[in-house]
Wavefront OBJ file of the C-alpha trace (Angstrom):
o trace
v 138.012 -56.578 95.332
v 135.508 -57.749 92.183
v 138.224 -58.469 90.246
v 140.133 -60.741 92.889
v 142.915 -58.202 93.862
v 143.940 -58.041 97.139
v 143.008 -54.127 98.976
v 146.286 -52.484 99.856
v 145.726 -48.848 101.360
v 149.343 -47.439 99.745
v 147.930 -48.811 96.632
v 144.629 -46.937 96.777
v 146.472 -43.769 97.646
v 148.380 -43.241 94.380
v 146.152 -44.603 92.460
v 143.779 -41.673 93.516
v 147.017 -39.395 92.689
v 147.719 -40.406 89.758
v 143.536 -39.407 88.558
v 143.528 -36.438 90.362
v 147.329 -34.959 88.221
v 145.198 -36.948 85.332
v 142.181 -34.644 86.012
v 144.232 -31.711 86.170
v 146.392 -31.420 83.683
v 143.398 -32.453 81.293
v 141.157 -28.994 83.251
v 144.105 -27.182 82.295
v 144.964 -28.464 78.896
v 141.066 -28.319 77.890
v 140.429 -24.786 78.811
v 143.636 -23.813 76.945
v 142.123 -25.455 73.562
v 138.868 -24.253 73.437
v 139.753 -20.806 74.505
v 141.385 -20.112 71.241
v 139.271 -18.196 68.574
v 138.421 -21.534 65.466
v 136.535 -20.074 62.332
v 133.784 -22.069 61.542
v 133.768 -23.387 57.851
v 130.787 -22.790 55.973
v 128.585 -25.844 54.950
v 127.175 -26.017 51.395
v 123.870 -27.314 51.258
v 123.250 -30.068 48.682
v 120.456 -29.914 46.133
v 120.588 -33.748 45.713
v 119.951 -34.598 49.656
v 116.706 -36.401 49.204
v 118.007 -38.718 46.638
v 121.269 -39.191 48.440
v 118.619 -40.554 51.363
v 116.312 -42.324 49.070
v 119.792 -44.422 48.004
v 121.088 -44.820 51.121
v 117.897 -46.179 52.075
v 118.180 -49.097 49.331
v 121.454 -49.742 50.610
v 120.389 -49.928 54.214
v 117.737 -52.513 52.707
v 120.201 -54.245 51.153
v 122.510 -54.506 54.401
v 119.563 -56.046 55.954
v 118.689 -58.599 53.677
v 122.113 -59.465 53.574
v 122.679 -59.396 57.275
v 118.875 -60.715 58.245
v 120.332 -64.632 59.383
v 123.013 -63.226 61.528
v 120.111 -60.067 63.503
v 117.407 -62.615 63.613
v 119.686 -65.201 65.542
v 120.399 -62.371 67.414
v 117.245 -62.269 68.727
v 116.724 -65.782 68.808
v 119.730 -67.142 70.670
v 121.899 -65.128 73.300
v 124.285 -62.677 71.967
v 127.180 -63.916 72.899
v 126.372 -67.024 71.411
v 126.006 -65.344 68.309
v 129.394 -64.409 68.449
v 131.402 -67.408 68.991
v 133.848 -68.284 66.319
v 133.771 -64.608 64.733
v 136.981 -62.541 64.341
v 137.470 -59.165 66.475
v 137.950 -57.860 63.067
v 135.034 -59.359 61.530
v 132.662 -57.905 64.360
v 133.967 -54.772 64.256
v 133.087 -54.638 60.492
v 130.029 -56.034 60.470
v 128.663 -54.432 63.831
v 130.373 -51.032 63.876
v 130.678 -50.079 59.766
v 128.138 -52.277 57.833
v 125.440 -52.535 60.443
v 125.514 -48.619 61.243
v 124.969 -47.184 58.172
v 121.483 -46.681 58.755
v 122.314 -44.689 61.077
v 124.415 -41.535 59.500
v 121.363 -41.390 57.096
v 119.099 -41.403 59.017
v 120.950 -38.392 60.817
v 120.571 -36.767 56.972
v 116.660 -37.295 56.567
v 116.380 -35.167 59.543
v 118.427 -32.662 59.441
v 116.632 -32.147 55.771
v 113.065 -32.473 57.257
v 114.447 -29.546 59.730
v 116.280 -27.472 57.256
v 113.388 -27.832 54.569
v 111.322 -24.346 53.867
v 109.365 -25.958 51.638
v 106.372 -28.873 52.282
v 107.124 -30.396 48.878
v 106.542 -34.014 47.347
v 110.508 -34.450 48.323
v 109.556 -33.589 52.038
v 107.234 -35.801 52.710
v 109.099 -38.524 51.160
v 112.301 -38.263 53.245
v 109.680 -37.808 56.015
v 108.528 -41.485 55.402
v 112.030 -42.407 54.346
v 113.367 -41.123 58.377
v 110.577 -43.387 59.878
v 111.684 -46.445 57.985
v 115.122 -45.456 58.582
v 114.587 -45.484 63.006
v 112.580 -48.941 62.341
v 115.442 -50.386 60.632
v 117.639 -48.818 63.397
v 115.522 -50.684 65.908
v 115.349 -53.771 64.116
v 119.451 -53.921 63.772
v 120.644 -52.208 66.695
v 117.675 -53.058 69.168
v 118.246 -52.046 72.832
v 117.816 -55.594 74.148
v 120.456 -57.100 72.027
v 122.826 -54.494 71.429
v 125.709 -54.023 73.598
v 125.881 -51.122 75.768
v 129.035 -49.287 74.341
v 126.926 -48.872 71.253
v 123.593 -48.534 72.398
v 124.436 -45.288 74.236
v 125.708 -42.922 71.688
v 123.421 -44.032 68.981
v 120.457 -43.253 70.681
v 121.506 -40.424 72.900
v 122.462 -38.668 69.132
v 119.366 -39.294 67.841
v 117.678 -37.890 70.501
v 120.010 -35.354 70.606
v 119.054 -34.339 66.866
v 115.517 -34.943 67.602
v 115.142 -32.930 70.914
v 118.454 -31.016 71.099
v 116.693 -28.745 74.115
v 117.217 -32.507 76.338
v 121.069 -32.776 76.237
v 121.692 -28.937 74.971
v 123.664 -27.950 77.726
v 126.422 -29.567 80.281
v 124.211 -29.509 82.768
v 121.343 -31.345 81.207
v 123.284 -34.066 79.646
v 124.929 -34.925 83.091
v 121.161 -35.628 84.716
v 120.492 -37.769 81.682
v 123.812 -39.631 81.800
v 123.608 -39.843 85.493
v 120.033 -41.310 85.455
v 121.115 -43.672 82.454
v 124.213 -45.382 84.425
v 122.257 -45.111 87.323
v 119.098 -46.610 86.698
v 118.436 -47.489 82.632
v 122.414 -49.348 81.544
v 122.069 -51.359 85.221
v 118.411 -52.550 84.609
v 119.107 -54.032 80.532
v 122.457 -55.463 81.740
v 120.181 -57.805 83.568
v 118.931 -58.546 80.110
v 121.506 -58.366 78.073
v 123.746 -60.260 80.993
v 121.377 -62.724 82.067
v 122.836 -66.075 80.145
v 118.608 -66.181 78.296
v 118.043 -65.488 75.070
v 115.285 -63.106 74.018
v 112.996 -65.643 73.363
v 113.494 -67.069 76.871
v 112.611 -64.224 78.378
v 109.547 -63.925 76.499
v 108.580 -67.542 77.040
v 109.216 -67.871 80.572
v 108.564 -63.841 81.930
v 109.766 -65.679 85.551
v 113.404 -65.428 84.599
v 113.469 -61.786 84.533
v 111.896 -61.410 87.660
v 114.408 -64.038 89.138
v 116.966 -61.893 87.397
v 115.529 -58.678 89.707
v 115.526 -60.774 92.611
v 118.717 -62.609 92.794
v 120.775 -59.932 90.476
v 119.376 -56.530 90.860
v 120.083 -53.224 90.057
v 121.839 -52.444 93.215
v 124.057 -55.235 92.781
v 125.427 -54.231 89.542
v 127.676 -51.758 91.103
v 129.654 -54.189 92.970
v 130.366 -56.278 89.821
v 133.214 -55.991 86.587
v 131.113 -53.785 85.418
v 131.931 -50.644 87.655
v 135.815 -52.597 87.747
v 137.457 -49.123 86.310
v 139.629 -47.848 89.242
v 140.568 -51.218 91.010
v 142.036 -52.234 87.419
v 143.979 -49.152 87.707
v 145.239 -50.069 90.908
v 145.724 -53.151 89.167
v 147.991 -52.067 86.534
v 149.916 -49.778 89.194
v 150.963 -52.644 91.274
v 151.883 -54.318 87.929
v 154.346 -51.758 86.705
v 155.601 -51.674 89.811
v 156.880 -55.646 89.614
v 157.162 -55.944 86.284
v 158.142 -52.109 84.390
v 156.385 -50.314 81.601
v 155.741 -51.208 78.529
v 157.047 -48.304 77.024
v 154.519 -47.784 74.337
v 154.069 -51.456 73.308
v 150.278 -51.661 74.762
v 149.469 -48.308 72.829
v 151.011 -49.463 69.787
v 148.480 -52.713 69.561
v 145.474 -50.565 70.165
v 146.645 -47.512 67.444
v 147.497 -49.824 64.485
v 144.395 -52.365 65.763
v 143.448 -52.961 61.873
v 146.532 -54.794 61.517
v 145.844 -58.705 61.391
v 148.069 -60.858 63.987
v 148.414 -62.588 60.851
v 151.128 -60.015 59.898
v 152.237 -59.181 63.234
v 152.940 -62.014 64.957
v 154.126 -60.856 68.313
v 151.188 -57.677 68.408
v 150.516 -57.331 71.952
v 147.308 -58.148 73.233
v 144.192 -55.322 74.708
v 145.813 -54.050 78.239
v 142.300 -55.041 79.627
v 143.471 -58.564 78.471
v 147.094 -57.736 79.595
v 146.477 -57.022 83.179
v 143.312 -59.619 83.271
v 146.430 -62.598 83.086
v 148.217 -60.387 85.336
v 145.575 -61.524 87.894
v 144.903 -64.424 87.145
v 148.423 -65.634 87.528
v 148.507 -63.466 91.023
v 145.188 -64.109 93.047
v 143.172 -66.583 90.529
v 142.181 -69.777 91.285
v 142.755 -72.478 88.591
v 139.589 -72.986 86.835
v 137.528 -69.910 88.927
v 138.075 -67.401 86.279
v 136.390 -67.877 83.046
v 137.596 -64.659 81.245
v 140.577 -62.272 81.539
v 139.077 -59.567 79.156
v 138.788 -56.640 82.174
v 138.334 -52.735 81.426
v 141.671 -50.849 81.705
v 140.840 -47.039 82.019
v 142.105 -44.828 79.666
v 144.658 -42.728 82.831
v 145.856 -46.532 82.907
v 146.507 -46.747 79.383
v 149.007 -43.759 79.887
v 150.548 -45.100 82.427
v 151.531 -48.336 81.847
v 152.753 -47.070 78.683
v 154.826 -44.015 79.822
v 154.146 -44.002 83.897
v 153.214 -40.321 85.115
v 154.696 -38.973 81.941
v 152.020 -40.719 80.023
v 149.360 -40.016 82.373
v 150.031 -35.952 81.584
v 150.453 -36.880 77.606
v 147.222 -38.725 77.552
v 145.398 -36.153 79.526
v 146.237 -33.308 76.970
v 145.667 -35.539 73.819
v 142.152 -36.552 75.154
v 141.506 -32.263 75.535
v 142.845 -31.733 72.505
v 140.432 -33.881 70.744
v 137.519 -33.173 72.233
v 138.238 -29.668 71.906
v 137.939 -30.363 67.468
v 134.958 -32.339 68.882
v 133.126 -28.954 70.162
v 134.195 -27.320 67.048
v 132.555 -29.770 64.525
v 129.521 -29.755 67.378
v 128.930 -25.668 67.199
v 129.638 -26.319 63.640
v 126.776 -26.319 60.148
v 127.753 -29.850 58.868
v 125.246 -32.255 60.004
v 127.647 -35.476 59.849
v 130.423 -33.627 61.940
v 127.772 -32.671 64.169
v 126.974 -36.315 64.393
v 130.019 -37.636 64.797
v 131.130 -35.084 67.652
v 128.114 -35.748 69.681
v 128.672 -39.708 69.353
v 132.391 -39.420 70.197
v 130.929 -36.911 73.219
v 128.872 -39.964 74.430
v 131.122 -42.755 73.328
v 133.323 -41.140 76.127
v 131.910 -43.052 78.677
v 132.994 -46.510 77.376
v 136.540 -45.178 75.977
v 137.327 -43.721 79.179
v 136.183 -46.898 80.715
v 138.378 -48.856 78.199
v 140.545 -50.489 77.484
v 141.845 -48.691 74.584
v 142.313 -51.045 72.087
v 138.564 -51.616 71.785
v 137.529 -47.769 72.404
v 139.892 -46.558 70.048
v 138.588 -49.243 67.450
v 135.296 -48.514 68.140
v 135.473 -44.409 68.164
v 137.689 -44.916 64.561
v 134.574 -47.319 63.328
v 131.735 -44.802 64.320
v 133.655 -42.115 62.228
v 134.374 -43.860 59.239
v 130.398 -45.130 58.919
v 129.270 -41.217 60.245
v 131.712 -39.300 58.036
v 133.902 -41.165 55.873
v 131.395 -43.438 54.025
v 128.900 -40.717 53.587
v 131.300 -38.269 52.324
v 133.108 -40.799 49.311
v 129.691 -41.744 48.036
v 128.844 -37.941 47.988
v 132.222 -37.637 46.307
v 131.176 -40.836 43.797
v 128.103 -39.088 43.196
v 129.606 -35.856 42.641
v 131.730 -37.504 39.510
v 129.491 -39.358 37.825
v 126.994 -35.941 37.660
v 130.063 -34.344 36.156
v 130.823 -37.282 33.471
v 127.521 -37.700 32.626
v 126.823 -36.712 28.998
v 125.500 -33.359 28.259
v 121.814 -33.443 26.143
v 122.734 -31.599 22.935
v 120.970 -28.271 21.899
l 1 2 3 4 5 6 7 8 9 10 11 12 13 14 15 16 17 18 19 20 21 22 23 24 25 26 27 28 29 30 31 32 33 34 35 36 37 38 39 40 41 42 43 44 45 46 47 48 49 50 51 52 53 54 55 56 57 58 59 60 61 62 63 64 65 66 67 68 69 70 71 72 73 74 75 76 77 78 79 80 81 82 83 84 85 86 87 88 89 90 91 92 93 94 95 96 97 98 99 100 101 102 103 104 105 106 107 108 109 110 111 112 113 114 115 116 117 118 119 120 121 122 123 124 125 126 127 128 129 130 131 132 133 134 135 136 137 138 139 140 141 142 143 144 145 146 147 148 149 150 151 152 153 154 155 156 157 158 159 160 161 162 163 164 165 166 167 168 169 170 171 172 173 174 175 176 177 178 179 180 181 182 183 184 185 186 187 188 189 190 191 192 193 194 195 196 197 198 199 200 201 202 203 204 205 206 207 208 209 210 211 212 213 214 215 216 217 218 219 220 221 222 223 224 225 226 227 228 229 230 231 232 233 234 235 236 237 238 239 240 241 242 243 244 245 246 247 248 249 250 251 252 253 254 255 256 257 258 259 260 261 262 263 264 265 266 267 268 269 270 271 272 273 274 275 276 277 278 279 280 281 282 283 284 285 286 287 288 289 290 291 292 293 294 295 296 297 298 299 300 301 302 303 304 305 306 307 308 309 310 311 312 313 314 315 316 317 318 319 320 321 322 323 324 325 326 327 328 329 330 331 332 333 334 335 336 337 338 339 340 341 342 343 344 345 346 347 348 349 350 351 352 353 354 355 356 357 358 359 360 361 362 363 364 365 366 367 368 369 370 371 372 373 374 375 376 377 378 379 380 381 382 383 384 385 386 387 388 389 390 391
């Protein structure tokens, strides 16, 4: 199998059990949520939107200055070059929070441009403000060096807000989902997967067509990067020589914020976890260069809690996206935002591991809701302490 495991036909059978109670119970569970009647709070619009945008434009500004060493080597070298000697924590900071605030306000300056009745002076500025907001969102989180798990739900939201009538309904967003794995994420992973930098590429044009040749899209399918259900298989036949963890794995990826400075023993990503597994059962010293694997999120519940956990995790992944459709059908732009995002950012938390989905999905809502919503709270203050002119 692509990630060295031996086929064993027993194994494939309950492995396809185990996803079909998953699948289930999750049906069940999901239907149950979203059946019951939720009230919609009402969102109050804000008078002060366009100069909320106009700062958070400075600010974006700022981030790029700031940042403009680390995107421009981006560009320059290969990405994962860029990334040697950084901290997981680090990264996810800088890439997933600082990085991405663009991004919520630039979800703002349109949903003002929509909502606006009036073709004011304040219009046309957030206007120009939205276009310098989706060039700095190219600039920092460009499709040819940003990583896949990101580059999806960014741009399949802003779309989203831009067209909603392309991925308004179940049906519509499966075609473009199915045509993005299919065709789009296959064809930059040759890019973004190749070992060249950008500027390779653009030197010597040859290397991407060796790329197509020797490495096409075809043959991404058969690689780690479609590894989801053989590493479930994987983690089956683990359990079954070695036990449960009992909730150790999902305790590493819930309280992921905590350094291993402080918590010495905190158990490593199960994508990691069953990667050694491997290793140590059907690698070949020196023929594996990584053990960082995917570890699907059905996995996740059972290695943790066996078919128990499998049933748990399947109702807490309908319960949240059941909130998820509320904020979506809901006025408040950033909710909206953030529920669309999570809806897309399914693919690579399902995918997992968990550690690094559940990292990521925390990330995207504390840059979509949680900054955006204390400075609105900052701003709110200082209005209110500010002196009053006298009569």
């Amino acid at each position: 199998m692509p990630n060295k495991m031996i086929y064993k036909d027993y194994l494939m059978v309950k492995t396809n059990i185990f996803i079909f109670i998953f699948n289930i119970v999750f049906f069940v569970a999901y239907r149950f949520f979203v059946s019951r009647k939720s009230k919609l709070k009402p969102y109050k619009k804000d008078k002060y939107l366009p100069i909320h945008i106009l700062i958070l434009f400075g600010i974006s500004v700022l981030i790029l200055i700031a940042n403009l060493d680390y995107i421009k080597t981006e560009y320059i070298e290969h990405n994962y070059l860029v990334l040697e000697g950084t901290s997981k924590s680090a990264l996810l900071l800088k890439e997933k929070i600082i990085l991405m605030v663009p991004f919520p306000a630039f979800i703002l300056s349109v949903y003002y441009i929509k909502k606006c009745k009036k073709k004011n002076s304040n219009y046309y500025i957030v206007v120009l403000l939205s276009l310098l907001f989706f060039v700095l969102l190219m600039a920092i989180k460009n499709p040819l060096t940003e990583k896949r798990n990101a580059l999806g739900p960014i741009y399949l939201t802003i779309i989203f807000f831009l067209i909603p009538k392309l991925l308004n309904t179940n049906f519509k967003s499966l075609l473009f989902l199915f045509f993005a794995m299919v065709i789009i994420f296959p064809t930059i992973s040759l890019i973004t997967h190749s070992g060249y930098s950008l500027k390779q590429l653009r030197e010597n044009p040859k290397l991407l067509l060796y790329q197509l040749r020797n490495h096409g899209v075809s043959n991404t399918f058969t690689t780690l990067n479609y590894d989801a259900f053989i590493n479930f298989a994987a983690t089956i036949e683990h359990a079954e020589k070695n036990d449960l963890s009992y909730g150790r794995q999902l305790s590493g990826g819930v309280f992921f914020f905590v350094p291993r400075k402080i918590w010495n023993d905190k158990p490593i990503s199960t994508g990691e976890y069953i990667g050694e597994y491997l290793s140590s059962e059907y690698g070949e010293k020196g023929k594996r260069s990584f053990n960082n694997l995917s570890n699907p999120f059905v996995s996740e519940g059972y290695i943790n809690f066996g078919i128990v956990g499998i049933i748990l995790f399947a109702i807490t992944l309908a319960y949240f996206l059941s909130i998820m459709v509320v904020w979506l059908n809901g006025l408040d732009p950033l909710k909206i935002a953030a529920a669309f995002y999570a809806s897309m950012h399914m693919i690579f938390f399902l995918r997992g591991d968990f550690t690094n989905g559940y990292a990521f999905l925390v990330a995207s809502f504390v840059v979509i809701l949680a900054i955006p919503k204390i400075y609105f709270i900052l701003f709110r203050t200082a209005l209110k302490k500010r002196p009053q002119n006298a009569e």
